[in-house]
Every structure is written in C-alpha cells, then in structure tokens.
ZAMARGU-4260 file (C-alpha; in steps of 0.2 Angstrom, whole numbers, plus 5000, padded with zeros to 4 digits):
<rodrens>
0) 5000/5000/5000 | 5008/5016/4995 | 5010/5030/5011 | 4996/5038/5013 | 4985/5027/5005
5) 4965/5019/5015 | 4969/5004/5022 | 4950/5001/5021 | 4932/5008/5025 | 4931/5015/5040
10) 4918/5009/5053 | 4903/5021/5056 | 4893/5022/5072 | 4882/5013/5064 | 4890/5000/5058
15) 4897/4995/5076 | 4878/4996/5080 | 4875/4981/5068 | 4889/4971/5073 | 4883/4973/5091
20) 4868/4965/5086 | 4871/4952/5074 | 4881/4947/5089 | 4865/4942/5100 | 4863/4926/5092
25) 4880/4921/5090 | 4880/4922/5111 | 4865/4912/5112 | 4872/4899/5103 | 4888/4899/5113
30) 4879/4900/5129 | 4870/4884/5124 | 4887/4876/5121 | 4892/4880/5139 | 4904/4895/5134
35) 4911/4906/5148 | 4924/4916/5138 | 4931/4921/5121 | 4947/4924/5116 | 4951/4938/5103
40) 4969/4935/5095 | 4979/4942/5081 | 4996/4940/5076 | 5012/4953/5079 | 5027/4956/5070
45) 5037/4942/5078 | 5026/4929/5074 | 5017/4928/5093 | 4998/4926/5096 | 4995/4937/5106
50) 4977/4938/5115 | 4962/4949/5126 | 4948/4937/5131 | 4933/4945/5136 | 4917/4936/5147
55) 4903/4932/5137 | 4891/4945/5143 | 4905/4957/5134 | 4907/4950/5117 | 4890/4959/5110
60) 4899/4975/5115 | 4917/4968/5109 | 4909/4964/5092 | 4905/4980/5090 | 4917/4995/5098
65) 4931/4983/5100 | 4943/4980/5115 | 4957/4991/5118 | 4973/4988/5115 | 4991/4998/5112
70) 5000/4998/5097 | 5016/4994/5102 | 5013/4976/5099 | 5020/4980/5083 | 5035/4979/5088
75) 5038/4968/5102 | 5052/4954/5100 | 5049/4939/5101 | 5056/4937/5119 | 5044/4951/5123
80) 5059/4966/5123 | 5053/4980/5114 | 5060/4990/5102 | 5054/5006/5090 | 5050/5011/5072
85) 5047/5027/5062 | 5030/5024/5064 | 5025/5014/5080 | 5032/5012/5095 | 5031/5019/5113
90) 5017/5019/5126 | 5003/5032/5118 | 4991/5028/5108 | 4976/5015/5108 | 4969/5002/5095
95) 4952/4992/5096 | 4952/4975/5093 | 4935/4971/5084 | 4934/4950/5082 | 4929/4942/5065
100) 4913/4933/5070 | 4911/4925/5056 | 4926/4914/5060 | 4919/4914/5079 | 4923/4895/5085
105) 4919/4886/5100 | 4935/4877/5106 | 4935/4857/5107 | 4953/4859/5117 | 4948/4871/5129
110) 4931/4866/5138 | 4921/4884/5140 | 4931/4898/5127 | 4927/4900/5111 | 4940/4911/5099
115) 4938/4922/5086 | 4952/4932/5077 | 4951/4951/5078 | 4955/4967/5065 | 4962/4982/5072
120) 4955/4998/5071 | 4959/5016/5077 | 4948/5024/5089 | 4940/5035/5077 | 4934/5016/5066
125) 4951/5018/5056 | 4957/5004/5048 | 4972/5003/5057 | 4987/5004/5044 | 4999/4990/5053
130) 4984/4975/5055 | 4993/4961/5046 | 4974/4952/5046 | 4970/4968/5035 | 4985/4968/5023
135) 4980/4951/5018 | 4961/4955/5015 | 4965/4970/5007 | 4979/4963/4993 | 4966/4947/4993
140) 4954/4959/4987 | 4967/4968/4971 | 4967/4951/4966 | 4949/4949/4966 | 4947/4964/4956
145) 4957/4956/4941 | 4946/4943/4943 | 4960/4929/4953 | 4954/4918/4967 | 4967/4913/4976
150) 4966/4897/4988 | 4980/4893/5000 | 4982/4881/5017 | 4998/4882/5026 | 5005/4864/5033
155) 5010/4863/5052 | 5024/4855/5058 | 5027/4852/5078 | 5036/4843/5092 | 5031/4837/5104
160) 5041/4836/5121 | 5046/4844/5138 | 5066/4851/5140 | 5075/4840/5151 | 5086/4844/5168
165) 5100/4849/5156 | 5089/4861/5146 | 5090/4850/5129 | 5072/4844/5122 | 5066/4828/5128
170) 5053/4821/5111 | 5037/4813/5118 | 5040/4798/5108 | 5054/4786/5102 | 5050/4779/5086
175) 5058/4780/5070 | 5056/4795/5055 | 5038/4791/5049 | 5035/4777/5059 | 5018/4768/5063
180) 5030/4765/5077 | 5027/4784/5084 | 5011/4785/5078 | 5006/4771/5091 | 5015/4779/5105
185) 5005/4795/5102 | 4989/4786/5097 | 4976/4795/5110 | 4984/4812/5108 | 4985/4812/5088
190) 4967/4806/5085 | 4962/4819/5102 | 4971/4831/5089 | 4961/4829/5075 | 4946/4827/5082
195) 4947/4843/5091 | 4951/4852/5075 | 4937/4845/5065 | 4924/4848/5078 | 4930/4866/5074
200) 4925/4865/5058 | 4944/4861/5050 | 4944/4850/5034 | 4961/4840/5041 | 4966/4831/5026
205) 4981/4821/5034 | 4993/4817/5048 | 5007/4809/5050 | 5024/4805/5059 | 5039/4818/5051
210) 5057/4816/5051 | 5063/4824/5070 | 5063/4818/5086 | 5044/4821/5092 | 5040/4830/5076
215) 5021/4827/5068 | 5014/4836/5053 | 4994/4840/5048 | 4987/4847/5031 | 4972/4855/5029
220) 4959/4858/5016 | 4965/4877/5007 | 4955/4892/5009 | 4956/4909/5006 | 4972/4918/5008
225) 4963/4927/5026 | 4955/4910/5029 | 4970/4900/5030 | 4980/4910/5040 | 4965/4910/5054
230) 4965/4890/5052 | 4984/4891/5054 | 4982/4902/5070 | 4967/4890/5075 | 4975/4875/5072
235) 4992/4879/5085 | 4982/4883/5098 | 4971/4869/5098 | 4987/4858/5094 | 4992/4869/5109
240) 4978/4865/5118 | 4975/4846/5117 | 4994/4845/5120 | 4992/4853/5138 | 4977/4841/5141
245) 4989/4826/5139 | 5002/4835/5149 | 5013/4837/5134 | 5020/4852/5127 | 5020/4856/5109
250) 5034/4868/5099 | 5031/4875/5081 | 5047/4883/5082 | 5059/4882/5067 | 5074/4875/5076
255) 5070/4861/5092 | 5086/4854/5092 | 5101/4864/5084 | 5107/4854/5068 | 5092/4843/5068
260) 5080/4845/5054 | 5067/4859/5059 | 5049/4864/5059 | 5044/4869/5042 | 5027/4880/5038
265) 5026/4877/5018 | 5013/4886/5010 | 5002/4878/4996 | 4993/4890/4985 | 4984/4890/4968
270) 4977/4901/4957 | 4960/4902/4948 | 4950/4913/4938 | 4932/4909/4932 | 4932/4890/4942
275) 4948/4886/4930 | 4964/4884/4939 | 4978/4892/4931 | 4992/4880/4935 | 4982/4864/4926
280) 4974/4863/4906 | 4986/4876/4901 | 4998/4877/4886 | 5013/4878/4898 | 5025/4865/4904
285) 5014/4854/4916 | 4997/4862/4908 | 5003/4879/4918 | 4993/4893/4910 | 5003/4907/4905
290) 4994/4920/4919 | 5000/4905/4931 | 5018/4905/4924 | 5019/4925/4926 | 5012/4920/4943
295) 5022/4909/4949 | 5035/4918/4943 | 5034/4933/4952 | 5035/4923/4968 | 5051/4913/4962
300) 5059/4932/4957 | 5054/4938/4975 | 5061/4923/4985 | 5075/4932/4992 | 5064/4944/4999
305) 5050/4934/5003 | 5061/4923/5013 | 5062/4937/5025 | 5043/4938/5029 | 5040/4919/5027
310) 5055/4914/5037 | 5059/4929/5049 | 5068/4924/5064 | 5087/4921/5071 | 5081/4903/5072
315) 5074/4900/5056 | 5091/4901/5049 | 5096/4884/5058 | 5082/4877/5049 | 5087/4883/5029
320) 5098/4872/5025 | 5104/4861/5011 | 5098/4844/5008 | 5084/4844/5022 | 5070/4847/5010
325) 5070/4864/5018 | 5070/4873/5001 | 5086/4883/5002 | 5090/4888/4984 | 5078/4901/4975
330) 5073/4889/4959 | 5057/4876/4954 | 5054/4857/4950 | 5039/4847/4944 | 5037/4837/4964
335) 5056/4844/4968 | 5056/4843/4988 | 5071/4852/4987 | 5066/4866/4976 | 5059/4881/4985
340) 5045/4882/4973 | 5038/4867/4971 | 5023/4861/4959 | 5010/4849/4965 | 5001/4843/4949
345) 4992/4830/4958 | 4988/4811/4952 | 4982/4807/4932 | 4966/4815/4932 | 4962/4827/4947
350) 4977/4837/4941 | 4961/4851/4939 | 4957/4852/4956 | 4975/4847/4966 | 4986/4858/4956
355) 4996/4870/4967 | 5014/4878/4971 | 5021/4874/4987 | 5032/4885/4994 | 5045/4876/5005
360) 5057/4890/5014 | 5044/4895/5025 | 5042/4891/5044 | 5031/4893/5059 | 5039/4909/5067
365) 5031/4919/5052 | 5016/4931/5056 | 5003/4919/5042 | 4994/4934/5036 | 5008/4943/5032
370) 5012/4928/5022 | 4999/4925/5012 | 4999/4944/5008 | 5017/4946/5003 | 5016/4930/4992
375) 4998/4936/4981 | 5006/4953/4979 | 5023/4944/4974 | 5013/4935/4962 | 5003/4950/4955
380) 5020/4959/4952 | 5023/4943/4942 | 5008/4946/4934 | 5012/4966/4930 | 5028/4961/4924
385) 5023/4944/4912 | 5036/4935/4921 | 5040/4919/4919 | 5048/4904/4926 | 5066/4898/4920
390) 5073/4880/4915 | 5065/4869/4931 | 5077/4858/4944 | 5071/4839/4945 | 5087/4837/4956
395) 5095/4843/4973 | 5103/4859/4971 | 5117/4856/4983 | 5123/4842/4970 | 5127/4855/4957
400) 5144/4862/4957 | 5144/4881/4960 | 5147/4884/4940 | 5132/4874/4934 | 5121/4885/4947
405) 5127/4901/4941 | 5125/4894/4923 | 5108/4891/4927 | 5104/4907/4936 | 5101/4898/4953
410) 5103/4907/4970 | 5105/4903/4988 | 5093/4911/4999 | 5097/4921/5012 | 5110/4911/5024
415) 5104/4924/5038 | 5091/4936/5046 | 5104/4949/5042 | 5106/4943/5024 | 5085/4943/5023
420) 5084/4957/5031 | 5095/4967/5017 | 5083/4959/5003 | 5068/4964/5011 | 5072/4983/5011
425) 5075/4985/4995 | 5058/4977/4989 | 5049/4991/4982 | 5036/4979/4978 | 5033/4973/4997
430) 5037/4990/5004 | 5022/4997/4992 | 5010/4982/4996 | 5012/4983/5016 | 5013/5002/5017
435) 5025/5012/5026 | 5020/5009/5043 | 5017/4990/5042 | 5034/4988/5032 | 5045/4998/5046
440) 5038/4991/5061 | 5041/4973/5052 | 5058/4977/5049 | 5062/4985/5064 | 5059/4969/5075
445) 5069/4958/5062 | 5084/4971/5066 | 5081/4973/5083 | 5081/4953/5083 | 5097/4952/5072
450) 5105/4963/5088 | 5096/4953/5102 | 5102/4935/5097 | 5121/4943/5090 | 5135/4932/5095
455) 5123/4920/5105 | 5126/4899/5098 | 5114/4888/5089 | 5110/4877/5104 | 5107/4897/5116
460) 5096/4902/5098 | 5086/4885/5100 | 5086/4886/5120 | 5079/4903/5120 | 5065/4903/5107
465) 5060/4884/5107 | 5045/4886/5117 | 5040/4903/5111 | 5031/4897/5094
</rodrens>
C-alpha cells in the first residue's frame, strides 16, 4: 500500500451498531454450548499470538466498539523486549480490537472459550494501517478485482516434548522417522488432535509422523488467503491446547534441536480465475497457463525477499539448510522437495482440482497473514511484469557444482536474518504492498532481533525461542 494510501472503510457508528447486534445470536448459541469466555487473537510482527479474552456478557459490545489495545505490539520481539520504528512504538496511543465473528469457534481443546480472530482499528473506526489480518484482506481483494481467486492452506509441523534437567528437548516419543512406530505411542493424543480440529469446523486432510525427534505434521483443506492464515492460527492453539490436556508440550518453532531437521510452515497455493485453475489445462509446461507461469514467477523472482517475511527469525536460519527438504535455493521442479517452489500437479486425472505451488522456505515463526499477503502481491507483480519461470530443477541443488548453478541462474537464499533482512528493504514491491507503517515496524523487529540474538550459539538460539512458537 503506498504512504498515505486507506487501508480500508472505515467503521461508522452505525455499523458498530450492527455488529453489536448480529452478535446476540451468536452468544446464544455459545451459551447453549456451555461458553464462559472468548478469546480475541491476532498475530504481531514476531510471529506471537498474542490475545484479550473477554466474558461472554462482553462480546456483544466487543463485536462492536472493540477491546482496547496499544499499538506497540507491533514491535515487540519475540522474547517480549521491545523496540521502536518510524511509525509505532512507545506507550501512547490506543487500538480496538474488533473480532471476526464470522470465524467465531467454540473450542473442542479448551472446555468453555470460544476464539475468534480480531481486525484492528483506530479509535475513530480507522482501519488501522499496521493490521497484518487487514493487509492480507486487502491485497486478497486487488486480486479479486482482476478477477483471481486465490486458495491457499499452510502445513503445520510440531514437536512434541518437555526440556529435560539439562535444558535439551526431551521428544514425547521414540519411534523411527515416519514410523507407525510413533504413531502408536502418540495414538490417544493424535486422533484427540484431529478430532478437536474437525469439531471446529477444519477440513484436516492428513497426519502423519515427520522426520525429527517428536515431530508430527497435519494438512488441511486450502482456503482463502485470510481463511488459512486464521485455520493456521486456529490450528496451533488447539494443537496447543490438546497437548496441555495430555500433559505434553507442543513447539512449532523452526529449530527444536540445533542441527536437527526443523519445523517447516510450507505454504500451498493455487490460482484460479472463472472456476479454471491456472496451473492445470494450460499450454505451459505441466498444463501451467501462461497467467500462472507469470504468477508463479513473480514469487520465484521475490524469494529472496520473501524469505524474509516467510522465514523471519534468528532461528529460522538453523532450519534453511541444504539437503533437508527445507527449500534453500531460489529455483522450481515438477514434485522437487528440494526446490523452494515446488509444483503439486496431483495424480492422472484430478490434476484440475489438486494443482498447486508449494512454497517450501517458510516456517512457523512467520506472522501467516503477512504471508499470504506478501506471496499474492509477489505474484501479481509477476503478473504486472509477464514473468516467467526459468529452466526447472528435478534434482537437489546442493549436488550441482557452483558453476552449473550460476549457469543456470540459481541462487542461495538468504544464509541469515541479516542477509533477509537486506533483501527485504529493497523490495519496492513489498514495501508498496504493506505500506510504510506495516513495512518499518516489520523490519524493525527483524533488526532489533538480528542485535538481540548477536554472538549468542545455535544450541542458546534453539534454548531461548523453542517454546515461544
């Protein structure tokens, strides 16, 4: 969004009116359902979800005039220091957090709260410039207006586990990578899992043991851009949730164990226009369509950048690297799992429906609207520009000696937050996207992180941020 520019209507005195009372049966229903308490979340800059929880005899008044709330959430780090931008920072000011009930849930992991996420506003019923919930509505919307659906579901990757006497993660369970093994020892907790999150009203499409001590994955069924980052928020905390019920901890962080395969948050996305999805029955290599190809393109062009956003901490770093299906060099492959962009075509005749880009170089510790954002208006720069996408990689980068990369214009991403952090200031395309005040306060918690975790080791990184995602 350029300086200056609305974030979005603003709320009139009678619209908060409205929303009170299209609140009324939304109470009754949760009052019927045994619900005490609801709990208002969004998403800061540091990738924490953060939360106010009001009674519900407040939430009719909540739905519409919103709870306060300071704006220098924007940037607090991610061990809750606090630093400054041009924009936000300081203890003046106030926001209103207005929740979303239309994504209003009753939680099946926490007997008596129900959860809804929130928009911020100003006081005076301003869209408030920095809501990362708002940025990715509002770039959802420019690609509406050219007539693109976008549908998107982020995977979740966690372990599970407590830190031992010694500090070092202990993993709940002992059985191999995959294993049916782990999957036994885990039985009651996994299927408590999925059962929680489909009483919720989550498609889950699988679960499965993954690669790390402890670690499990679930998919689910994509959504809207604004859609799946909520189901990503939802889904953590009720993964949260059910964990805490069988005395278990659960981390989405991006490093668990220094040097150890990490959690990964890869994003899956297609595009489609009139019900047709552009990256199947195209001309293009794999059936891509040529508005996919620029698409796509755009997205691989903005990698290094985009890196930043999608993998934003000290700790994600640990996780990016090379042969660990982590995604770690800016290119793309028909099913490459080393590729950052990887394309899905789906089995011999669903390729219409399944068809999607997988973005692998992403993790949990990102902010999942500000993902899903930065990747649609990467992709409409794409578009803007009639990119396209280069020769593809069917093998593992790492393989190829340094010459044939360079030949074939392939790049490392970012080794560092420092080194993402470089790429993401000179996006003019993201800068323009988020708007100034969104864009600084982002980038001055990545710096102010850079400066809190200097000189500190892998194994203090992993110590000191395990349990915070």
């Amino acid at each position: 969004m350029p300086a200056g520019e609305s974030a979005g209507p603003a709320l009139s005195a009678e619209d908060r009116a409205g929303r009170s009372r299209r609140a009324t049966a939304d109470i009754e229903r949760l009052r019927a359902g045994d619900v005490a308490m609801a709990a208002l979340t969004w998403v800061d800059n540091a990738g924490i979800t953060r939360v106010k929880a009001v009674p519900l005899s407040r939430l009719e008044r909540a739905a519409g005039w919103g709870v306060g709330m300071s704006p220098v959430f924007d940037v607090y780090l991610v061990n809750d220091d606090m630093t400054a931008s041009k924009y936000i920072g300081g203890p003046g000011g106030d926001l209103r957090l207005i929740p979303d009930l239309g994504r209003l849930t009753v939680l099946a992991g926490q007997p008596g709260w129900a959860w809804a996420p929130v928009d911020r506003y100003t006081q005076d019923g301003e869209v408030y410039p920095a809501c990362q919930r708002s940025f990715a509505r509002r770039i959802t919307g420019l690609a509406a207006a050219r007539g693109l659906e976008l549908r998107m579901a982020i995977e979740i990757e966690w372990a599970v586990g407590a830190d031992g006497d010694d500090g070092t993660f202990v993993p709940a369970c002992q059985g191999p990578a995959y294993g049916m093994t782990r999957l036994i020892e885990l039985s009651d907790y996994a299927r408590d899992v999925v059962t929680a999150l489909e009483r919720q009203g989550v498609a889950v499409e699988q679960f499965h043991p993954e690669y790390a001590a402890g670690q499990l994955e679930l998919s689910v069924a994509p959504s809207d851009p604004v859609s799946a980052a909520d189901d990503s928020v939802l889904v953590r905390q009720t993964i949260r949730a059910v964990s805490a019920r069988h005395g278990l901890a659960a981390t989405f962080a991006p490093s668990v164990v220094a040097g150890a395969v990490g959690n990964g948050g890869h994003v899956h996305l297609s595009l489609w226009r009139d019900g047709q999805n552009l990256l199947a029955g195209g001309p293009g290599r794999y059936g891509i369509s040529r508005d996919g190809e620029a698409f796509a393109g755009g997205i691989l062009a903005a990698l290094p950048e985009l890196t930043g956003v999608g993998s934003p901490s000290v700790a994600s770093y640990l996780r990016l690297v090379p042969s660990h299906w982590a995604g770690v060099f800016a290119c793309w492959g028909w099913e490459n799992r080393e590729a950052a962009l990887r394309l899905v075509t789906g089995s011999d005749g669903e390729q219409a429906v399944r068809a999607n880009l997988e973005v692998k170089c992403f993790d949990l510790s990102a902010n999942p609207y500000l993902v899903t954002g930065a990747l649609i208006a990467a992709g409409l720069a794409g578009l803007d520009e009639g990119a396209g996408l280069p020769g593809e990689i069917l093998t593992d980068p790492a393989g190829l000696p340094p010459g044939e990369l360079d030949r074939r214009g392939i790049r490392r991403l970012p080794r560092s937050l420092p080194e993402a952090v470089a790429a993401l200031e000179g996006s003019a395309v993201l800068r323009a996207a988020m708007g100034n005040p969104l864009f600084e306060a982002f980038l001055a918690v990545r710096r102010a992180e850079v400066d809190l975790f200097a000189g500190v080791s892998p194994d203090g990184i992993t110590a000191r941020t395990r349990w915070r995602w």
